[in-house]
N, C-alpha and C positions, 0 to 999 in steps of 0.2 A: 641181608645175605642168609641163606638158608645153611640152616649147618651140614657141616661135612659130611659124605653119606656115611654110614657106621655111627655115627654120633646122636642122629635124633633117632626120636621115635619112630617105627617103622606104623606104629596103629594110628598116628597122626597122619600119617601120608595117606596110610588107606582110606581114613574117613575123612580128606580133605579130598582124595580124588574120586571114591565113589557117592560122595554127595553133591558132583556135578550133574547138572539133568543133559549137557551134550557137551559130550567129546569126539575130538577129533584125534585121530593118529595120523600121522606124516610122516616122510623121511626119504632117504632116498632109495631106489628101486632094488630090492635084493636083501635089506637091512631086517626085515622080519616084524613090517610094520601091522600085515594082517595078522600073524604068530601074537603078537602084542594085544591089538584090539580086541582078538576072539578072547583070549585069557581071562582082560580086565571085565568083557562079557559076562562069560563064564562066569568067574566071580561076584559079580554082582548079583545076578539072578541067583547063587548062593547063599549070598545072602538076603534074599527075601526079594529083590528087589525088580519089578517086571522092565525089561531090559528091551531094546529093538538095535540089533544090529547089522546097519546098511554097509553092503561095496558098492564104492565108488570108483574101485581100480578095474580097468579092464581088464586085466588078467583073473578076477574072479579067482581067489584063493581059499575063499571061506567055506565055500560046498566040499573042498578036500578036506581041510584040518577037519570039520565037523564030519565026515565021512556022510553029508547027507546034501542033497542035490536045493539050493537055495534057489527060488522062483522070482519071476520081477514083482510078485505080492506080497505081502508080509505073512508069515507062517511060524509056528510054533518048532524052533528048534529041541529043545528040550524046555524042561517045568521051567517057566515066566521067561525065556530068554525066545525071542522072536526072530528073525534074519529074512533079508531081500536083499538084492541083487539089481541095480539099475546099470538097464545097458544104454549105454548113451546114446546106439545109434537107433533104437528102438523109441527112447526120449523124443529125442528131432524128430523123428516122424510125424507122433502125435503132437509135438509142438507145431510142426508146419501145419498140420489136420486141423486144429483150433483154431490157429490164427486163418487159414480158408474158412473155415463154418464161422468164424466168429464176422469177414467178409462181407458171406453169401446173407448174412443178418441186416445186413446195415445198408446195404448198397445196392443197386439194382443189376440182373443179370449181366449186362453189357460191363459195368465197372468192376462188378466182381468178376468175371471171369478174365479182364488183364490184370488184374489186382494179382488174381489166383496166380498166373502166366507169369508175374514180376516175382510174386513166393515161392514158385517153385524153381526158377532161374538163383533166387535168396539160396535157397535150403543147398545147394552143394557149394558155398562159402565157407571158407575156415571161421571159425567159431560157433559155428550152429550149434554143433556138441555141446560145447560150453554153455551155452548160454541156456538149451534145453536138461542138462543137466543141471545146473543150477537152478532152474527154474524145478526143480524136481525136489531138489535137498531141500530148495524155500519149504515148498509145500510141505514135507516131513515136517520142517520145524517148528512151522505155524501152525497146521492141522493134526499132527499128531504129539505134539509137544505135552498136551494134559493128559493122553494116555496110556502114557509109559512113564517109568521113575529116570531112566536114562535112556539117551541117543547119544550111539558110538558111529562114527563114522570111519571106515576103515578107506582111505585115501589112494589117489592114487599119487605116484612120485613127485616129489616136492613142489618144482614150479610149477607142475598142472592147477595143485590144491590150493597155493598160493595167489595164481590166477582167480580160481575160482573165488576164492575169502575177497578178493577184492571186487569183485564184479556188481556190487548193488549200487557201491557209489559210480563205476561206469555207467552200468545204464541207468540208475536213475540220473544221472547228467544227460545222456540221452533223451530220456522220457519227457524230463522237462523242457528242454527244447524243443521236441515234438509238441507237444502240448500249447506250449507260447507259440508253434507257427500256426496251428491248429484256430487258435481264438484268434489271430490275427487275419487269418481265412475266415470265420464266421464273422467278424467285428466289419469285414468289408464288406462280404455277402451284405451284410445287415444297411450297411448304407446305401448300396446298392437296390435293395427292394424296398426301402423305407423313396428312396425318387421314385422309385415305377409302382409305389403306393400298394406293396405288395407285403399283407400283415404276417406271412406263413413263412417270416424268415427264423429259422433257427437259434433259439435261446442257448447259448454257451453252456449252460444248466442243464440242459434238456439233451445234449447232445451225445450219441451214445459212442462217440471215440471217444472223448474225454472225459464221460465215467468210466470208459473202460479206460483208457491210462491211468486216470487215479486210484480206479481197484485197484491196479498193480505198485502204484506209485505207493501206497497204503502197506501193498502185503510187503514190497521190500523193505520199506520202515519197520515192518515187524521184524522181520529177517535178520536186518544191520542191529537192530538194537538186542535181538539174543545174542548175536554173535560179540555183541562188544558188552555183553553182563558178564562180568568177570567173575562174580558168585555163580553163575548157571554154568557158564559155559567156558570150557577149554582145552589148547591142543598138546597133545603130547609127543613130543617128538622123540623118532628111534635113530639111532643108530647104532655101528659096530667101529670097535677102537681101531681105523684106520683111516689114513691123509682124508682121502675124498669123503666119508660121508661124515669127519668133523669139518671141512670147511663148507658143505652143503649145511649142514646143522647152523652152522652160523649166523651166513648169508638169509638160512629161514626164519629167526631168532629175529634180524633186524627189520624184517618185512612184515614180521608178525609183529612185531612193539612197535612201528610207523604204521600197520594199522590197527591198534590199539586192540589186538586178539590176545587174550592170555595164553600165556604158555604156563601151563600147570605142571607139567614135568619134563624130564630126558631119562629116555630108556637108555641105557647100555648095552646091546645084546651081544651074543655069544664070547661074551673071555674064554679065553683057554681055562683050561680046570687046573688047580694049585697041584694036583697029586701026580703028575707024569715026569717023565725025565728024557734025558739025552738029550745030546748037543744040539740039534733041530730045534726041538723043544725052547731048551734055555735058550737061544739067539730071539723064537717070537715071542717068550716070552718077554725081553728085554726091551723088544721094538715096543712091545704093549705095553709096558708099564709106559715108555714114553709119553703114549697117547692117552693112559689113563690117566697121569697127571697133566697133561694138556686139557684133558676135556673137565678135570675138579673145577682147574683152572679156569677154564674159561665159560662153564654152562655151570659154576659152584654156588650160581643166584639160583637156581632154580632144583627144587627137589628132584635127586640123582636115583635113579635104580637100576640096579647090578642082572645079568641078567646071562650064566654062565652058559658056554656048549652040552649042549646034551648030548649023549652018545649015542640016540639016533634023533629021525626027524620028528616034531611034533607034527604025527595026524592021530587024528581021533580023539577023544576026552580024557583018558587016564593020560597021556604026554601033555595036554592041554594043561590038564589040573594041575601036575608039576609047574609049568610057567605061573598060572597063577598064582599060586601060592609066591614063588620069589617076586614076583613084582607088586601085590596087594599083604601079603602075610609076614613074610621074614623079611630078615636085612639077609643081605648077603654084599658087603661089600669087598671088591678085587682088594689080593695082597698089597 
């Protein structure tokens, strides 16, 4: 059990959380889970450290709080902290574009162009998104993983992201099934041209769908096995002391430990501030403490941070620097 928040070190938390090389933020939609990511951002490029921080929500919240317009490429937000913006339907696009050129490679006009006619029929199916985004985070994580100290990923609402974390063991169940019907098509071909004494049948080896499912089959191994290094990588989930986003916190808690993703922290955000009065007041306050010792209670395995109402909104970097500081520097925890 991690101890009680106010009890441990708060300079342990910080260098337990900013020496992960990818983090995620979750939560549910409202709860201030981009407010979170940018902060811990922030902070790390602070302190020293060259930082890349990706949205993955389509609401695109990070070009406001930074007061600076994030592109679909990586760019220097401020000194070592970088930021980009993946729009998902931008993703599937070029994910439909590849898998045609990758096609038009392999096949001859006549196949490729109903192959094409079948892909484009594909591309307006639910999940494209999905799967073209994800295929988007892989590539960050594997190709950009040695060139930055950390990768935040600021999420979109909880079952999206959850989807998401799960999708390598999908499709690679997929892939490999494609794969074994794949060689079961060549292994006939094969006897097939071996009676009509015909040498130029296709080595399984040699075959370029099945190097290409293996590239892929290879890069999602790298993918699952960052995501489940529990030294590198972990998600921090947010929420606010109220019913719905403690039992969304939960529910994500148990999907993230069945698929064996660490969960490195729980944010707290916005408590009421200890120093206001009147009857209004003391009644949310009373409701909150409820949930505040619901949520010790029931997320008190995992390091807690406190994380109070500001008296306005964070946009820009001096309201930024305030969050950071409570969530990496001080303790602050609720009465």
């Amino acid at each position: 059990m991690a101890p009680a928040h106010g009890d441990g070190s708060i300079a342990h938390r910080q260098h337990a959380l900013l020496l992960k090389r990818i983090l995620f933020f979750g939560g549910k939609g409202g709860v201030g889970k981009t407010t979170c990511a940018s902060a811990v951002a922030l902070a790390a490029s602070r302190e020293g450290k060259r930082v890349l921080l990706v949205s993955t929500d389509p609401a695109h919240s990070t070009s406001d709080i930074f007061q600076m317009p994030f592109a679909a490429e990586e760019q220097e937000i401020c000194p070592r902290l970088y930021g980009l913006e993946i729009d998902a339907q931008l993703e599937a696009r070029h994910y439909i574009d590849n898998a045609k050129a990758g096609i038009a490679r392999m096949f001859s006009h006549a196949v490729a162009k109903e192959a094409e006619r079948q892909i484009e029929l594909a591309s307006a199916m639910p999940g494209v998104e999905e799967v073209a985004l994800f295929d988007r985070i892989g590539d960050l994580i594997v190709n950009r993983f040695d060139a930055y100290d950390l990768l935040i990923f600021d999420t979109a609402p909880t079952g999206h992201t959850l989807r998401l974390l799960r999708m390598p063991e999908l499709v690679m169940t997929w892939m490999t099934a494609l794969s074994k019907r794949r060689r079961a098509l060549l292994s006939l071909n094969q006897e097939i041209d071996q009676v009509r004494l015909a040498p130029e049948a296709i080595n399984p080896e040699d075959d370029p769908i099945l190097r290409t499912l293996e590239a892929r089959r290879e890069k999602l191994e790298q993918v699952r096995a960052r995501l489940m290094q529990h030294n590198f990588t972990g998600f921090v989930l947010v929420l606010i002391p109220e019913r719905l986003p403690i039992e969304e916190t939960s529910r994500a808690v148990e999907v993230l430990r069945e698929s064996n993703v660490n969960v490195c922290g729980v944010v707290v955000n916005r408590l009421l501030p200890a120093d206001l009065d009147g009857e209004f007041y003391r009644s949310r306050r009373r409701q909150e403490q409820v949930y505040v010792d619901e949520i010790k209670e029931r997320f008190g395995s995992y390091p807690l941070s406190w994380v109070p109402q500001l008296p306005s909104d964070v946009y820009g970097l001096e309201s930024l620097e305030r969050v950071s500081s409570l969530l990496v520097r001080e303790s602050g925890s609720p009465k």
